[in-house]
VEXDREN-2710 file (C-alpha; in Angstrom, 1 decimal):
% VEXDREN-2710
k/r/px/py/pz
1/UNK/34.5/12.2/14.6
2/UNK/35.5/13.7/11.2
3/UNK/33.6/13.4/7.7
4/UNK/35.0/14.8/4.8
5/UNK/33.8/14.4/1.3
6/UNK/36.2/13.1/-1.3
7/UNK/33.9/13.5/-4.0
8/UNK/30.7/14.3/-5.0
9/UNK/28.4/13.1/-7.9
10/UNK/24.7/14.2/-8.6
11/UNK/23.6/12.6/-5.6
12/UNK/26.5/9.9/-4.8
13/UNK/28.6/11.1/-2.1
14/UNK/32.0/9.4/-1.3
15/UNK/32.9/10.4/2.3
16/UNK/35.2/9.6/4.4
17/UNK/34.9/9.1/8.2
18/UNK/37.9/9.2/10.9
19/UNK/37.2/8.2/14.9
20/UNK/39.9/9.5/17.2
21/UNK/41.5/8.2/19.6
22/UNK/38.9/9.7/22.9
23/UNK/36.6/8.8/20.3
24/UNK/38.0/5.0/20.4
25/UNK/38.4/4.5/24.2
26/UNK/35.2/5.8/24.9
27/UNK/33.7/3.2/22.7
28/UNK/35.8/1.0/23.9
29/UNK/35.2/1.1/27.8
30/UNK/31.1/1.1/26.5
31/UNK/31.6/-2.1/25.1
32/UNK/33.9/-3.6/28.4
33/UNK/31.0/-2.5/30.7
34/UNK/28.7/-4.6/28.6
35/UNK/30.9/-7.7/28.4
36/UNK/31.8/-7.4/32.1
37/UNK/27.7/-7.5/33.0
38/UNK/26.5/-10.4/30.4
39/UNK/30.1/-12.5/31.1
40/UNK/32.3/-13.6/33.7
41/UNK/35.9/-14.7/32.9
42/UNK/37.9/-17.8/34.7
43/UNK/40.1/-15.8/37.5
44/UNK/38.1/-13.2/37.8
45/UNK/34.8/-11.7/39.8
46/UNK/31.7/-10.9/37.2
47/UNK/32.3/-7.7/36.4
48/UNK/35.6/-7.4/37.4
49/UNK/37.6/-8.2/34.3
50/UNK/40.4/-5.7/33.3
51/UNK/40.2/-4.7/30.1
52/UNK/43.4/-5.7/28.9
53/UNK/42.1/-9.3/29.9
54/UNK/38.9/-9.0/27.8
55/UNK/40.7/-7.6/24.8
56/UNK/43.1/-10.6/24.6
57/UNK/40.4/-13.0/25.0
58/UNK/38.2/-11.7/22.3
59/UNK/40.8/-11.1/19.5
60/UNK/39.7/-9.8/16.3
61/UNK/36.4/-9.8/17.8
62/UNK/36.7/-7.1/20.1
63/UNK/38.3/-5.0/16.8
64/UNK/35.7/-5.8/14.7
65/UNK/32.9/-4.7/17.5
66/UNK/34.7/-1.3/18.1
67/UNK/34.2/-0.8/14.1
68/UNK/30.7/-1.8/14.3
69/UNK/30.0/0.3/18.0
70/UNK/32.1/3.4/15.5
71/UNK/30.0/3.0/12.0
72/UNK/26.5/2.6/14.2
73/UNK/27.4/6.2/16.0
74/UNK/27.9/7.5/12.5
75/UNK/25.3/6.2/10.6
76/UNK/22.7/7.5/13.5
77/UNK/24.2/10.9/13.0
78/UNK/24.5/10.9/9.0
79/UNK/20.9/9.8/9.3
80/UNK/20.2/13.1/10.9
81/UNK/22.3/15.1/7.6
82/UNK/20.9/13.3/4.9
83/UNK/17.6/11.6/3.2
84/UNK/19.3/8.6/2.2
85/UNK/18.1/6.1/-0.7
86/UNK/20.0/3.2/0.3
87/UNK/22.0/1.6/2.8
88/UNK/25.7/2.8/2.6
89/UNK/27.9/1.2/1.3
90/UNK/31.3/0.7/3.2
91/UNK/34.4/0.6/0.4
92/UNK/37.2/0.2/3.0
93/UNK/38.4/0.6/6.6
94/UNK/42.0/1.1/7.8
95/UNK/43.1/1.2/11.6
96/UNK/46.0/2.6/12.7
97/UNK/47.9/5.4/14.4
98/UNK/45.8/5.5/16.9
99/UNK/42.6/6.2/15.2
100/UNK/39.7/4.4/12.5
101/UNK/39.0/5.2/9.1
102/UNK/35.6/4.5/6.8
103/UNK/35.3/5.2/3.7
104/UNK/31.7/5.2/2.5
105/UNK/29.5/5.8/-0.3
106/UNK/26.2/7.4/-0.2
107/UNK/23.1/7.6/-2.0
108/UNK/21.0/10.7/-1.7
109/UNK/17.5/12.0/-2.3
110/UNK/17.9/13.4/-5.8
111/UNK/18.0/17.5/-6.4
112/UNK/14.4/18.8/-7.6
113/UNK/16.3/20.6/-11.0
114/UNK/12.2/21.6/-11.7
115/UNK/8.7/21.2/-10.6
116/UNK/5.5/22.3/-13.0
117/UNK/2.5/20.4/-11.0
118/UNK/0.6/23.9/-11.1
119/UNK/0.0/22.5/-14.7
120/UNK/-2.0/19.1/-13.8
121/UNK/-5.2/19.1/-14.5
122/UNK/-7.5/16.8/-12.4
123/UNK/-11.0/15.7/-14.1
124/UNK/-13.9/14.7/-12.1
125/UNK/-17.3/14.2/-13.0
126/UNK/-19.6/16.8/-12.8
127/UNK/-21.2/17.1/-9.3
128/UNK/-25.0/17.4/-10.6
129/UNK/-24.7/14.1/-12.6
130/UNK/-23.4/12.2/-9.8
131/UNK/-26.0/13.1/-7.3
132/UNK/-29.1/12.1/-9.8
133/UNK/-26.9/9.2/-10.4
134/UNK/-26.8/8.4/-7.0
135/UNK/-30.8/9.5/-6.4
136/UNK/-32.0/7.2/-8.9
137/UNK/-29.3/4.1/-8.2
138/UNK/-30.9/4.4/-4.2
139/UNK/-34.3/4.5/-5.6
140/UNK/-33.6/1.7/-7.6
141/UNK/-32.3/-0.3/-4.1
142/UNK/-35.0/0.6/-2.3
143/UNK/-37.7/-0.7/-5.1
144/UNK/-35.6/-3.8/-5.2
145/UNK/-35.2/-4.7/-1.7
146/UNK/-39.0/-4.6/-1.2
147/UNK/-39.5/-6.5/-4.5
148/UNK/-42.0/-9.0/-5.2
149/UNK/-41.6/-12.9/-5.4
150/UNK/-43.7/-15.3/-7.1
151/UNK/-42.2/-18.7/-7.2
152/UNK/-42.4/-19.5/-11.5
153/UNK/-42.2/-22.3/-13.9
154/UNK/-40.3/-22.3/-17.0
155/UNK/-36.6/-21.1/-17.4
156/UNK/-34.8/-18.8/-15.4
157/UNK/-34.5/-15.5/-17.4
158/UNK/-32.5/-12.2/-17.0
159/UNK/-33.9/-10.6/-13.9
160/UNK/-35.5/-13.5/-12.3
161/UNK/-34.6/-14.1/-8.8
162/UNK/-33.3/-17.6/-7.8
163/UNK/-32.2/-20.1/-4.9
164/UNK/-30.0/-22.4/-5.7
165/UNK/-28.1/-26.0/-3.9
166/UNK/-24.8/-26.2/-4.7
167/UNK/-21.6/-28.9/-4.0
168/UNK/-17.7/-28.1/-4.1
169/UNK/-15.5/-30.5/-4.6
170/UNK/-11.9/-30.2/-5.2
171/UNK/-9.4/-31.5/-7.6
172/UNK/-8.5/-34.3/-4.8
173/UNK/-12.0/-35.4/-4.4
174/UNK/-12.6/-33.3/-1.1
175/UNK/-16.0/-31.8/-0.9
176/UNK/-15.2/-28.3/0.8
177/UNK/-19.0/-27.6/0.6
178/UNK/-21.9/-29.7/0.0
179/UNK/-25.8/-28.3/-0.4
180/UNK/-25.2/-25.1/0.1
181/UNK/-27.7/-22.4/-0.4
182/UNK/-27.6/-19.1/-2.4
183/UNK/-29.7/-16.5/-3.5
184/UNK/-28.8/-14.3/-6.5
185/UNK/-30.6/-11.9/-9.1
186/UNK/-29.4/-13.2/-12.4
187/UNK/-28.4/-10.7/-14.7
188/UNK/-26.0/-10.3/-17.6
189/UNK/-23.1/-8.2/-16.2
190/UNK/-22.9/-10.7/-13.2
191/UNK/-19.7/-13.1/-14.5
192/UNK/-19.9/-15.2/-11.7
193/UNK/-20.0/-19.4/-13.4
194/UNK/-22.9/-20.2/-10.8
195/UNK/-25.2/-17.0/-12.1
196/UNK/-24.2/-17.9/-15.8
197/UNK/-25.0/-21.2/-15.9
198/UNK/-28.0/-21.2/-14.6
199/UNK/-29.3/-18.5/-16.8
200/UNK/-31.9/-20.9/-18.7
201/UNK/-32.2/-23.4/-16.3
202/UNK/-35.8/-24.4/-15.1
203/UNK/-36.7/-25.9/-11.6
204/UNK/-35.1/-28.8/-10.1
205/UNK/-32.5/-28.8/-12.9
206/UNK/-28.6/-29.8/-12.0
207/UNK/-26.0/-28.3/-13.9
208/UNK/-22.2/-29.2/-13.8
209/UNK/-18.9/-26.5/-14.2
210/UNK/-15.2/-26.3/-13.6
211/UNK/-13.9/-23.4/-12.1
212/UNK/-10.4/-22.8/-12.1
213/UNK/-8.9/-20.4/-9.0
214/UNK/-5.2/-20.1/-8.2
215/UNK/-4.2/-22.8/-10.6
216/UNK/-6.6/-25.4/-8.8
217/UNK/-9.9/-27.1/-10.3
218/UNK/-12.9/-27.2/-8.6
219/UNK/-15.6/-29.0/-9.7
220/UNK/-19.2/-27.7/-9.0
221/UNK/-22.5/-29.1/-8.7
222/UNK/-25.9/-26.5/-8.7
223/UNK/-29.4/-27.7/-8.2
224/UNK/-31.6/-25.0/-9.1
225/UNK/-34.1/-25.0/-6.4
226/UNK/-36.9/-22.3/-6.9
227/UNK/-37.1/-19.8/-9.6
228/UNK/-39.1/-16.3/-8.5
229/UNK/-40.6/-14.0/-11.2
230/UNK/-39.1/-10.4/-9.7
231/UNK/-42.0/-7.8/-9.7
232/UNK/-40.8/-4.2/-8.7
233/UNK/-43.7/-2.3/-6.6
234/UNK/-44.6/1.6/-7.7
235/UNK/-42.4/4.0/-5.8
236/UNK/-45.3/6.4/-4.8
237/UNK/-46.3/8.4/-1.2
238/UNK/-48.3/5.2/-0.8
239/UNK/-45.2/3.1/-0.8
240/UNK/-43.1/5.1/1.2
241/UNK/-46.3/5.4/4.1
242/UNK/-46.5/1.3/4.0
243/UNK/-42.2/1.1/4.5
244/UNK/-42.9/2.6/8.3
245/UNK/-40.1/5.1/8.0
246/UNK/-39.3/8.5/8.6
247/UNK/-40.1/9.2/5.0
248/UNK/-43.4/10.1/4.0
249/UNK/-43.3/11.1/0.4
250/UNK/-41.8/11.0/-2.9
251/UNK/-40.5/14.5/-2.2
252/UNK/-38.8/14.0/0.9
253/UNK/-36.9/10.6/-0.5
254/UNK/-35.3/12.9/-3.4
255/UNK/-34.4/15.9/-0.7
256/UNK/-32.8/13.2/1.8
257/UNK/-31.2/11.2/-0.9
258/UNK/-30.1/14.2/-2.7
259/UNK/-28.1/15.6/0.6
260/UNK/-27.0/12.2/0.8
261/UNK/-25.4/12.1/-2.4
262/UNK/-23.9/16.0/-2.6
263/UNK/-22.2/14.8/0.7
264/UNK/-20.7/11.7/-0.5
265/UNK/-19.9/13.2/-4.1
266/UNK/-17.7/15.8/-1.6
267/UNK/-15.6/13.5/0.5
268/UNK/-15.3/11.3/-2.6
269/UNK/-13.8/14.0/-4.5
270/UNK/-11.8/15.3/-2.0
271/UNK/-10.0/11.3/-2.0
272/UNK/-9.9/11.4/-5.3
273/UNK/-8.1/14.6/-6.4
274/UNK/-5.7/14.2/-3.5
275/UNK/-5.2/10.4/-4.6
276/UNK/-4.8/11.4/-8.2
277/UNK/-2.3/14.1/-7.1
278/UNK/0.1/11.7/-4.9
279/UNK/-0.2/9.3/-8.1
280/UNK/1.0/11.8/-10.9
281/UNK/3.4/14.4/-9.0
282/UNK/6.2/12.7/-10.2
283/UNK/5.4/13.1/-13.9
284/UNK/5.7/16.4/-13.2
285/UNK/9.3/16.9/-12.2
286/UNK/12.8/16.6/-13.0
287/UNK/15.5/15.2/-11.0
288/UNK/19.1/15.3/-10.8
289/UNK/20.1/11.5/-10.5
290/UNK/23.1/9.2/-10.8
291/UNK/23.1/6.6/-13.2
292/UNK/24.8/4.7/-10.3
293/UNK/21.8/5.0/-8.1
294/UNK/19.0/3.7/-11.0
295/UNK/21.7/0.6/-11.0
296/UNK/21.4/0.1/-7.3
297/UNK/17.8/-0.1/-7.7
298/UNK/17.6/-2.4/-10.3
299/UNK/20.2/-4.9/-8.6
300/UNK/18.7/-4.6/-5.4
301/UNK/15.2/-5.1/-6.9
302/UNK/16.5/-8.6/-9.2
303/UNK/18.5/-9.4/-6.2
304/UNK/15.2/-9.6/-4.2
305/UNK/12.8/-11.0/-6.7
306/UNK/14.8/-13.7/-7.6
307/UNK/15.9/-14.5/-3.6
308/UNK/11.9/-15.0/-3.0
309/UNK/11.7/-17.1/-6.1
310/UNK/9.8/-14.8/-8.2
311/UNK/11.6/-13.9/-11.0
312/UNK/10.3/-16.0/-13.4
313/UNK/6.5/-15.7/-12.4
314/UNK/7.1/-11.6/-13.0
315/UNK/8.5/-12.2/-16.5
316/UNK/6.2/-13.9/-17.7
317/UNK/4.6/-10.4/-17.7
318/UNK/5.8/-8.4/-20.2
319/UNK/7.2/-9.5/-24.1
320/UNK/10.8/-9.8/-22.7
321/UNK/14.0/-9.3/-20.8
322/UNK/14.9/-6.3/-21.6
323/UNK/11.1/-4.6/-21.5
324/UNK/10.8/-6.0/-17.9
325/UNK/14.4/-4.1/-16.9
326/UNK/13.0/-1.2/-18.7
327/UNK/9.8/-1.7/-16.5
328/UNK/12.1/-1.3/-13.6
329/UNK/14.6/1.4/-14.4
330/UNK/11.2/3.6/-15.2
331/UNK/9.8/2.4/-11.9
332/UNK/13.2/3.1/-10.1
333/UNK/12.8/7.0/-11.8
334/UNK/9.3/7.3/-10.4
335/UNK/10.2/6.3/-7.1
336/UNK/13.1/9.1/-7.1
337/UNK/10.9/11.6/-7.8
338/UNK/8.5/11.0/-6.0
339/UNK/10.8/10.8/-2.8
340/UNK/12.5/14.5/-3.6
341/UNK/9.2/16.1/-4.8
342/UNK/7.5/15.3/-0.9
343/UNK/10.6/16.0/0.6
344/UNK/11.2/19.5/-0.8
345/UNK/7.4/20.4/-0.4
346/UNK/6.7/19.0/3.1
347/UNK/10.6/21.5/3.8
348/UNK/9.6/24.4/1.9
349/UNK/5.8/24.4/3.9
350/UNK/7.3/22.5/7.3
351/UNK/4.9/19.7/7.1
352/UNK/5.6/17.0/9.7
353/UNK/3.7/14.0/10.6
354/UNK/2.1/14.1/14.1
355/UNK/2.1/11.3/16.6
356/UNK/-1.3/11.5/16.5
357/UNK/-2.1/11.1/13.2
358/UNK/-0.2/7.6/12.9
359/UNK/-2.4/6.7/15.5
360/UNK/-5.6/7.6/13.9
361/UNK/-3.9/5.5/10.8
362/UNK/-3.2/2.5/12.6
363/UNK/-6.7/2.8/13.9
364/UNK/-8.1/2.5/10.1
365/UNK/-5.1/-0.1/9.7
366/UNK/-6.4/-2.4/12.1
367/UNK/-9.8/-2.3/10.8
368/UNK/-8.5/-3.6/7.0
369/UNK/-6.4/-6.2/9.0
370/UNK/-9.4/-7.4/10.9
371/UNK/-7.3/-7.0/14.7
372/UNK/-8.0/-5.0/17.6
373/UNK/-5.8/-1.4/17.5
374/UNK/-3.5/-2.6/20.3
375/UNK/-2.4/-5.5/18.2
376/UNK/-2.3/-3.6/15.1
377/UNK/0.0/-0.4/16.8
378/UNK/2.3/-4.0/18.3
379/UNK/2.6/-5.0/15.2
380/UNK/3.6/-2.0/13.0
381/UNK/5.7/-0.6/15.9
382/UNK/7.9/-3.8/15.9
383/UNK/8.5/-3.4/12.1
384/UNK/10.4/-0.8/11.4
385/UNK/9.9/-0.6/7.7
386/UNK/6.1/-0.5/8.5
387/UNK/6.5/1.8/10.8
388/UNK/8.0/4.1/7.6
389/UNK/5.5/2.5/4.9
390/UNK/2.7/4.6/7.5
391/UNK/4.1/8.0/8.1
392/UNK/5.1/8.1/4.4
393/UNK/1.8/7.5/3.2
394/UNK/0.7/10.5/6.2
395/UNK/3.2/12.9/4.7
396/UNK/2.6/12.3/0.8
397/UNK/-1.2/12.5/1.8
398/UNK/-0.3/16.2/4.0
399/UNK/1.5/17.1/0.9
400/UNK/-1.2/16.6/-2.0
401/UNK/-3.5/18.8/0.7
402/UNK/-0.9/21.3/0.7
403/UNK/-0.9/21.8/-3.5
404/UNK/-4.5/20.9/-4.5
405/UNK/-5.1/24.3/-4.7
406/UNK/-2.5/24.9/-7.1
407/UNK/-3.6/22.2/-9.3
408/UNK/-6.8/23.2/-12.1
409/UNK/-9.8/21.0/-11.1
410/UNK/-12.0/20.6/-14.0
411/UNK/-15.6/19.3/-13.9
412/UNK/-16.2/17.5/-17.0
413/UNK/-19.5/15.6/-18.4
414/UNK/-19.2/11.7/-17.8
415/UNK/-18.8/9.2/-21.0
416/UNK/-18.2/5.7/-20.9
417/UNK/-14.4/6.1/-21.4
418/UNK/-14.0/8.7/-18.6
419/UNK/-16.0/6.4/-15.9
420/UNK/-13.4/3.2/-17.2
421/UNK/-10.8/6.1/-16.2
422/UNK/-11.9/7.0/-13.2
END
């Protein structure tokens, strides 16, 4: 086998690919064994069938296999050379003279032209004020899991405690749930329409709401059945002693919730500046690309969309055509990046993915799918593009590790705009 390249652009490769003749027999007598054990022909013993005898009965069949036996041996060896972006595309074939001809055109990772993500600054919260944060929020659970109920008349109000009854039924008519009980603090940042509308409500009282949910009404009916006046006790030794724990004071509560906190602050942060990192690398490079290859992308991405039906639904999205294929051209960029910034660091530091780390990944897998590991590891195994969703996701993950210290962390003070942020 032969490849030459007839020309080269950015990262579009036109190449052609020649099979010889050994080349062609060898293929050839591969795919004979195989017919000879699945088939036996009228005349002759199973697996006895000249191959002059198999070639005549096939036809353009038997051509178009050889081809197919020819590009797969390429494409497993081209998929060795280069990080490819899409599928190749095959432009033409000739056979003749005793020997085949492809000609093909690639679509390469990009060239990294320049890289400045020792500039990105990453901002998290100062350490101190998360820990008290987290200190007094426990504190606060504590209090009101051991909270004191006394059943009261009069309206529900913000902070009362309540059990309602409530019915589902379904724009058919269905009931899908009928008396059923819940319990719920009401308070003004809960949105839920059952904690709303009973804000106000007194004892015995029915209230009646739509709520809408994937384009379907359902229609609910809440009885409000008791109404609790919340008292919080005093969180005091005394307190603590009653509770029957290991905790016997005030002080020891703040030293155990405070190593507590300082422990989840740490493995938080350490998610989150390695997150944030795999997130923004690609704003901070610059890529050598074909305009050809941001074209593919967008076809193939319409082609999809619109194959599944979904075309319309996702342009409803933005103010019109041409901001949604804008959308997609800058997503296509992103992607491109992103795909020759991981390659060239995980290269230049000779960062791999381990066999065991895609195990201890499918292990966390299965537990967000709600299966057993062994049906999970089935599952992704069989699916090739899974398979490659996982040990991407392992190697973008090795690489932020690999440049977080390169990147300034800064601890900065938290304000209601930088905890929407973050």
């Amino acid at each position: 086998m032969e490849k030459q390249i007839l020309s080269e652009n950015k990262n579009i490769k036109k190449i052609l690919v020649t099979f010889g003749q050994e080349e062609i027999d060898k293929a050839e007598n591969e795919i004979i064994k195989e017919v000879n054990t699945k088939y036996t022909f009228e005349g002759f013993r199973k697996g006895k069938t000249p191959k002059a005898i198999i070639k005549m009965r096939m036809g353009e069949d038997f051509n178009l296999w050889i081809e197919e036996d020819l590009l797969h041996t390429f494409m497993d060896k081209l998929e060795e050379e280069e990080r490819l972006l899409f599928p190749p595309d095959l432009d033409s074939k000739s056979h003749d003279n005793g020997k085949y001809e492809f000609e093909l055109t690639i679509h390469t990772y990009p060239k990294v032209l320049k890289s400045n993500y020792e500039e990105m600054v990453v901002e998290v919260p100062e350490s101190k004020e998360v820990v008290e944060k987290y200190i007094e929020d426990k504190k606060k659970e504590l209090l009101e899991d051991n909270s004191i109920l006394d059943p009261k008349d009069g309206p529900g109000e913000i902070g009362d405690f309540v059990r309602v009854l409530y019915t589902v039924v379904n724009d058919e008519g269905k009931t899908l749930q009928e008396n059923k009980e819940q319990e719920f603090t009401l308070a003004e940042e809960d949105k839920r329409p059952i904690v709303q509308n009973v804000i106000g409500k007194s004892k015995d009282d029915v209230v009646e709401f739509d709520n809408n949910y994937n384009e379907k009404t359902y229609k609910y009916t809440v009885k409000v059945d008791q109404i609790y006046k919340k008292s919080l006790p005093e969180l005091n030794d005394e307190f603590l002693e009653n509770l029957g724990s290991d905790i016997k004071s005030l002080n020891e509560l703040e030293e155990k919730l405070s190593a507590e906190g300082k422990e989840m602050f740490e493995k938080w942060n350490q998610d989150y500046v390695k997150n944030y990192i795999i997130n923004e690398l690609p704003e901070y490079v610059e890529i050598e690309i074909a305009e050809e290859s941001i074209q593919q992308y967008k076809e193939t991405y319409f082609e999809n969309i619109k194959k599944d039906g979904k075309y319309e639904e996702e342009l409803k999205k933005y103010e019109s055509e041409e901001k949604f294929v804008e959308d997609v051209e800058k997503s296509a960029t992103r992607w491109m990046k992103e795909l020759a910034i991981t390659e060239k660091i995980s290269q230049e530091n000779d960062i791999t993915v381990t066999e065991e780390e895609i195990q201890k990944s499918i292990a966390a897998i299965s537990q967000m799918w709600y299966m057993p590991v062994e049906r999970a590891r089935e599952v992704i195994y069989s699916n090739n593009k899974l398979l490659n969703e996982v040990v991407w996701d392992i190697l973008k993950s090795k690489v932020a590790d690999s440049i977080k210290d390169k990147v300034t962390i800064k601890e900065v003070e938290q304000t209601e705009e930088h905890d929407h942020q973050h």
